[in-house]
Every structure is written in structure tokens, then in C-alpha cells.
Steps between C-alpha positions, in 0.01 A plus 500: 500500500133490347447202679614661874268781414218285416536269845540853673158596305321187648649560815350787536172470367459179743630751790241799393211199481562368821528867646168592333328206632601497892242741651557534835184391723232754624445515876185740458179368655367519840685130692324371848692296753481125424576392883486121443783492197716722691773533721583732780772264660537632848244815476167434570297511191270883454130469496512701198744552240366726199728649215364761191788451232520776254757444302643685122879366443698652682247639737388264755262602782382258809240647750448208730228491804625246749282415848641244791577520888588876469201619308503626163733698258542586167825578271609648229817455327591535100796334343702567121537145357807655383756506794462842579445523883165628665436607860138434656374559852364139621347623789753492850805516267592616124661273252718565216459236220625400135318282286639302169391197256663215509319304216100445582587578915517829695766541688468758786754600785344747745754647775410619837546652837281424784484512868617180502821561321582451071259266294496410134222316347602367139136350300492302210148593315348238280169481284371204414420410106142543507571832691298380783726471767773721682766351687735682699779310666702703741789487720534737812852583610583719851734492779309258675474253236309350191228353402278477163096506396333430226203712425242355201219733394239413263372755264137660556 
């Protein structure tokens, strides 16, 4: 019985350390489009993609300036790393979203509908280890198909 409780003890303590030391990564900074390391599959690629990242677990807060063939626009939309879903207006339509940890990687699912029937975008948000990078790999899902981007900023 002593024995069970001690193993239990060490079980624990190895739990609580490895608890204590997984921090989860901090998107804050202001990120600029690197065009030639990403991806926007069959979208044509912005002339501008700009992102301020202010972000306090579980607040998380994007205000993004993007500029291409339709001129230029900027968004606003804040997330809780903790599941619990948010609603932001990006622009023609509104989006409700939840965002959640899965290790070291964001996981966001954003829901919407636009004039061109239901669309889901689901984004996996990664920080490099020198904290340099931002890479956002997405997949877009609607009626009339899929497709996926990759979007990698580089910290200012």
C-alpha cells in the first residue's frame, strides 16, 4: 500500500512538472505576409497581407489589413483559446468561431453564411521556436467545394 501511494506520488509530481512546463506559444507581435513561402492554392495570392496579434491566454485578438484585386480591407476578429465560441463581423459576412489547444498548435473552426451559400474555414496556427515565424495552414470548406492555403508571416 505505501508503495502504490508512493508510485501515485511520482506520478503526479511528473504530471504537475510536465503541466508547469508546457506554456502554450504567444501569437502577439505585428506578422507581414511572406508571399514566396506561402500558399494560396487556387486563390490568387493578396498584395498585402498584414496581421497585429494581441494576444493574453485566453484572449486572442487578430486585426488583419489585406490589399489584392478588390482593393483593401481590414478585420477584426478575437478568439478564447478555450473553446468557448466567438462571433466577429469579417466584412461581407459574420463568422462564429471556437478556438482550442491541441499541444503547441491552434486549432480554429470558423462557421459561416455567405451569399454564396455555408462555409467553414478550420486553421491550424503554429509559431515557430525562435518565435519568428507564423504559419497558418487552412482548409476552406463550402457547397461548392474545397480547397486549402497556407499563409506564413514573419514577425516585424
Amino acid at each position: 500500500m505505501l508503495y502504490t501511494r508512493r508510485l501515485a506520488a511520482v506520478f503526479v509530481s511528473l504530471w504537475l512538472m510536465s503541466c508547469a512546463a508546457w506554456a502554450a506559444p504567444n501569437f502577439s507581435g505585428t506578422w507581414k505576409l511572406n508571399t514566396a513561402k506561402s500558399d494560396f492554392g487556387q486563390m490568387p495570392a493578396p498584395d498585402k497581407w498584414d496581421s497585429v496579434v494581441e494576444h493574453k491566454e485566453p484572449d486572442l485578438k487578430v486585426t488583419t489589413t489585406m490589399a489584392g484585386q478588390m482593393g483593401e480591407r481590414t478585420t477584426e476578429a478575437t478568439y478564447k483559446t478555450d473553446g468557448t465560441e466567438t462571433e466577429a463581423d469579417r466584412g461581407q459576412w459574420s463568422a462564429k468561431s471556437t478556438a482550442k489547444w491541441e499541444g503547441n498548435v491552434l486549432h480554429i473552426v470558423s462557421k459561416a453564411k455567405t451569399q454564396m451559400g455555408d462555409l467553414t474555414i478550420t486553421e491550424k496556427w503554429t509559431v515557430s521556436e525562435d518565435g519568428k515565424t507564423l504559419t497558418i495552414d487552412a482548409k476552406w470548406s463550402s457547397d461548392r467545394g474545397e480547397f486549402e492555403t497556407k499563409r506564413v508571416l514573419d514577425k516585424q
